[in-house]
TORDO-955878 format. One record per residue (C-alpha): residue in one letter; x, y negated, z. Coordinates in steps of 0.05 Angstrom, whole numbers, always signed. Last residue first. Example, Ala and Ser with C-alpha at 12.3 -4.5 7.8 and 13.67 -1.06 7.14 Angstrom:
BEGIN
<code=S xx=+273 yy=+21 zz=+143>;
<code=A xx=+246 yy=+90 zz=+156>;
! end
This chain:
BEGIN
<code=X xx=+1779 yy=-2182 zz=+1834>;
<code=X xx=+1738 yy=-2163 zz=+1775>;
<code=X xx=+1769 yy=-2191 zz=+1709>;
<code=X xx=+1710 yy=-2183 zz=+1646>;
<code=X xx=+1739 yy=-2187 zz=+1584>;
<code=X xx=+1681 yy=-2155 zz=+1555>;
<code=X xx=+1715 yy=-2084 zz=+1541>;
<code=X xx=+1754 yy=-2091 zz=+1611>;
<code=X xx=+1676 yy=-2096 zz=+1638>;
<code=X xx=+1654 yy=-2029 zz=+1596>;
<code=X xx=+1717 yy=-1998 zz=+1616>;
<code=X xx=+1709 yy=-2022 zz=+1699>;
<code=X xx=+1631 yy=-2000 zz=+1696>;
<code=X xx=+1653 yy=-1928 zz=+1662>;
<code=X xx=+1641 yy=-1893 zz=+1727>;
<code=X xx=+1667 yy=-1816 zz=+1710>;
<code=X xx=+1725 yy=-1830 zz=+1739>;
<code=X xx=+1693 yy=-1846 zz=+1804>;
<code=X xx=+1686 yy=-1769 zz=+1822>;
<code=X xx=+1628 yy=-1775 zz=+1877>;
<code=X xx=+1586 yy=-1748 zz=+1824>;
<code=X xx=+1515 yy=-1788 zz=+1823>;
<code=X xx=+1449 yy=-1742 zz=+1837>;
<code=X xx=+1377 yy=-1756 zz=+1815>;
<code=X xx=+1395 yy=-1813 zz=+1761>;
<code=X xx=+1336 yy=-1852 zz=+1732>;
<code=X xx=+1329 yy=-1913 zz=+1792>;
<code=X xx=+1356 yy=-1960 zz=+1741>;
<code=X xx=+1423 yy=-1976 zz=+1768>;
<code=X xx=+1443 yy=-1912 zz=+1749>;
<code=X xx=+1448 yy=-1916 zz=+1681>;
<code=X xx=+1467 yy=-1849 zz=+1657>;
<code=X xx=+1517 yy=-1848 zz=+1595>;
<code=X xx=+1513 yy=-1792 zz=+1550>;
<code=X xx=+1559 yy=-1758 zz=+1503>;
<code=X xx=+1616 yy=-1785 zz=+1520>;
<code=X xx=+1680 yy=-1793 zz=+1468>;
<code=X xx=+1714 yy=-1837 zz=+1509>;
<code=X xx=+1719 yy=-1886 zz=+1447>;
<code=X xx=+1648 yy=-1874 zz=+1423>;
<code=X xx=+1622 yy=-1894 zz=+1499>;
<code=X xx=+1659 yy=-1942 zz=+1510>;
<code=X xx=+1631 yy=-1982 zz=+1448>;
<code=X xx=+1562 yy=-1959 zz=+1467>;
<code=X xx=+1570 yy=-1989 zz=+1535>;
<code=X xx=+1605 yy=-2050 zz=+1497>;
<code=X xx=+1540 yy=-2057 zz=+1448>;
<code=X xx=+1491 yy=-2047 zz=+1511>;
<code=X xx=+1521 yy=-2108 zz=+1553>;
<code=X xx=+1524 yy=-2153 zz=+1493>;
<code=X xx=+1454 yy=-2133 zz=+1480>;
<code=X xx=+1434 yy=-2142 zz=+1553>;
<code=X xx=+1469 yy=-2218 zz=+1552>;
<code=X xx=+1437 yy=-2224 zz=+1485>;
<code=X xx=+1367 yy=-2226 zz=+1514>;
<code=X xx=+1381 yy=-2255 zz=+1579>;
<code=X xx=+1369 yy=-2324 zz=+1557>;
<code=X xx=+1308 yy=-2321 zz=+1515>;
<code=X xx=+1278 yy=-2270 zz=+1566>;
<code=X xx=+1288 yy=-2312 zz=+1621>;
<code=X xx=+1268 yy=-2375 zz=+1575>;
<code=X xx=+1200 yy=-2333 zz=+1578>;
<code=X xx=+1188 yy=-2320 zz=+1642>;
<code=X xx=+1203 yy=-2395 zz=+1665>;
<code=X xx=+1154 yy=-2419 zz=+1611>;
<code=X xx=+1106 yy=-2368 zz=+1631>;
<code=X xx=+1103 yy=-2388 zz=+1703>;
<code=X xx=+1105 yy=-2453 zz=+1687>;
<code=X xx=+1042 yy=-2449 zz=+1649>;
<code=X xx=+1007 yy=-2416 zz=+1698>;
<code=X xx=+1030 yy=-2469 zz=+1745>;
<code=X xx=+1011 yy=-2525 zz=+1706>;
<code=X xx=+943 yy=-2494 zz=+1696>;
<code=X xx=+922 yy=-2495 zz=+1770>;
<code=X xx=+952 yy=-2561 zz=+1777>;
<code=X xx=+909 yy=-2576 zz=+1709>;
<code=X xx=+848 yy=-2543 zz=+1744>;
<code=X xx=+864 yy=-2577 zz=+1810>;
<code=X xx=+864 yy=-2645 zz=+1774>;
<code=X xx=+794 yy=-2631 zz=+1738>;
<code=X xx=+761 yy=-2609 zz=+1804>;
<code=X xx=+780 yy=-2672 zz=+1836>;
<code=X xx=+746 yy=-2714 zz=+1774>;
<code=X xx=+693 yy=-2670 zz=+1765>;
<code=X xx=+685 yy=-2696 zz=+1853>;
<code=X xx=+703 yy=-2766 zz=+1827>;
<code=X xx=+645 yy=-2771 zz=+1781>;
<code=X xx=+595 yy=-2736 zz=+1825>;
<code=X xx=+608 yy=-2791 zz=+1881>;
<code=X xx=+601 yy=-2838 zz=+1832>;
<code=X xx=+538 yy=-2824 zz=+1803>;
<code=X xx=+510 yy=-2805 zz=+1873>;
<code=X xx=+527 yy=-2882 zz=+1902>;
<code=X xx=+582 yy=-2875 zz=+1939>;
<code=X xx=+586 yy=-2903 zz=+2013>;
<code=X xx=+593 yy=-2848 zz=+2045>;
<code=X xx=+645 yy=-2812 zz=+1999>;
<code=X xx=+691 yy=-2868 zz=+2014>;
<code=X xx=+737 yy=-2838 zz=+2058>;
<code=X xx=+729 yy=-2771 zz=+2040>;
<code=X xx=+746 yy=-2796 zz=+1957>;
<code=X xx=+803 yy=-2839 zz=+1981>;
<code=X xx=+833 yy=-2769 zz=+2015>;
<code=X xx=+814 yy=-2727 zz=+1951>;
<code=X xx=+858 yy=-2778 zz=+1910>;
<code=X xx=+907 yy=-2778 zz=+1954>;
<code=X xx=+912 yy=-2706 zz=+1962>;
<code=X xx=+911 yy=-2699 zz=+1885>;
<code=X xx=+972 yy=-2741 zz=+1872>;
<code=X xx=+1017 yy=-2701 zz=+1922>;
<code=X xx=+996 yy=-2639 zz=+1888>;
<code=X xx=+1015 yy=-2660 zz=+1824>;
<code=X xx=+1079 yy=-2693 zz=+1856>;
<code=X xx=+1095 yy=-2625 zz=+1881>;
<code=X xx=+1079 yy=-2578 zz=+1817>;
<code=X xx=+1126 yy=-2635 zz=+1781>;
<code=X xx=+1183 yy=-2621 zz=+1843>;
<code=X xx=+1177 yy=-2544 zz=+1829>;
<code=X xx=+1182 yy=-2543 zz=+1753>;
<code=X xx=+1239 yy=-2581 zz=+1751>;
<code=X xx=+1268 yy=-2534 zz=+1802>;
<code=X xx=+1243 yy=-2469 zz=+1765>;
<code=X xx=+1284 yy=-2507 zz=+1705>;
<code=X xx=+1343 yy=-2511 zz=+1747>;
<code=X xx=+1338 yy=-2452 zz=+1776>;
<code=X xx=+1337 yy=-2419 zz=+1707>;
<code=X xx=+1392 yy=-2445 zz=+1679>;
<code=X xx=+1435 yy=-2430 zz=+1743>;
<code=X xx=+1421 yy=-2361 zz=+1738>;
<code=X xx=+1432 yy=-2366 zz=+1656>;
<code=X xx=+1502 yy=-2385 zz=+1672>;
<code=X xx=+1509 yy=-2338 zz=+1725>;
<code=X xx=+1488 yy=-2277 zz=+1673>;
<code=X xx=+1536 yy=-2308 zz=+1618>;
<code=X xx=+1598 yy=-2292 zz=+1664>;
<code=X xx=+1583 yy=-2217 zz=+1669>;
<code=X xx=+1595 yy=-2182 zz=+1738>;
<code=X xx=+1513 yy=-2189 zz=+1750>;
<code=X xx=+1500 yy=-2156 zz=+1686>;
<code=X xx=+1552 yy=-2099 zz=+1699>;
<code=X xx=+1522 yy=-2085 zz=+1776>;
<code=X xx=+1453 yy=-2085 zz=+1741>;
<code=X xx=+1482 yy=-2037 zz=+1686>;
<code=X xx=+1500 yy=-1986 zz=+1745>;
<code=X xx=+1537 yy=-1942 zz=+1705>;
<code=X xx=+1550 yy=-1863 zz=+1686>;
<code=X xx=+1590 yy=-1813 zz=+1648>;
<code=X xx=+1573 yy=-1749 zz=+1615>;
<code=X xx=+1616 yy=-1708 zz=+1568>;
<code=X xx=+1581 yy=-1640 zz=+1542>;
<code=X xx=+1611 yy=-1580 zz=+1553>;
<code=X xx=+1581 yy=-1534 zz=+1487>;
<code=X xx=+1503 yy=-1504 zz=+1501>;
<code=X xx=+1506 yy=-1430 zz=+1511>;
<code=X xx=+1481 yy=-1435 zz=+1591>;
<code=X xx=+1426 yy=-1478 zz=+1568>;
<code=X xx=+1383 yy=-1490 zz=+1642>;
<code=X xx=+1425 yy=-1548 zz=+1657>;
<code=X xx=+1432 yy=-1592 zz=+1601>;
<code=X xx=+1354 yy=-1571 zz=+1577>;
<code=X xx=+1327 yy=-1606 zz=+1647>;
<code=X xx=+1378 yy=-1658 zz=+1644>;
<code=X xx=+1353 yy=-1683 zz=+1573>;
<code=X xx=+1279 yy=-1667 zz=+1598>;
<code=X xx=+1294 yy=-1712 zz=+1657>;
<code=X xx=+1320 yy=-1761 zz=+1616>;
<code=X xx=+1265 yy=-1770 zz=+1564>;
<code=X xx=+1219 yy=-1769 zz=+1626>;
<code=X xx=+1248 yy=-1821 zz=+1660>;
<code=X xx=+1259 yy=-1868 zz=+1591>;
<code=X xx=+1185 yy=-1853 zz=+1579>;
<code=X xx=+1165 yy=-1881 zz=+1649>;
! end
């Protein structure tokens, strides 16, 4: 929400100084750059495979407690009370560690996101800015993030294809 405001203000002052100097302005979508990076797919298929991991051991925990809870149904006639109270903490103990597991997955997955992406967004940022002292702009608008009110049908102002020749990046 700061970042909108900071920008709005910025645009706000841009347009209502007639005696500022010209000031150079580009844009990009930085989502469209991130997904046109090599090291984003990479981390994709990271992650996919770890949510997959994750998945299949959520499964076979699940698996493990319906059979448990079916043998407890089918004998919970015949259990004495001590028994029948043992395998119910029992049942309630495996859906708090499925319940857990997931939790915990959750975070795991969030946080090797973060641990992978991480320099991708860096790298990303460092050729924006490296574009952006070259080309001499004063401001680049990211418009993938939703900030932008009105985008300029003039392409050249689109710095995506410099910041991707910066990174090596061939778009066919």
């Amino acid at each position: 929400m700061t970042r909108i405001s900071l920008l709005l203000v910025s645009a706000f002052l841009l347009l209502s100084s007639a005696s500022m100097a010209q000031m150079k302005i580009a844009h990009i979508n930085t989502n469209e750059l991130i997904a046109s990076m090599p090291e984003a797919d990479s981390a994709q298929a990271q992650l996919q495979e770890l949510n997959d991991q994750y998945t299949r051991t959520g499964e076979e925990l699940q698996v493990e407690y319906r059979k448990a809870y079916l043998e407890y149904e089918q004998e919970v006639a015949t259990m004495s009370d001590l028994v029948r109270k043992t395998k119910e903490d029992a049942l309630n103990d495996m859906q708090t560690r499925i319940q857990e597991f997931g939790t915990n997955a959750q975070t795991a997955i969030q946080q090797k996101q973060q641990e992978l992406m991480q320099p991708i967004y860096v790298k990303a940022q460092n050729a924006i800015q490296e574009v952006s002292d070259e080309n001499g702009f004063d401001y680049i608008l990211d418009t993938g993030q939703g900030t932008v009110l009105t985008v300029p049908k003039d392409e050249s102002l689109n710095v995506l294809s410099l910041v991707q020749a910066k990174l090596g990046i061939v778009v066919e």
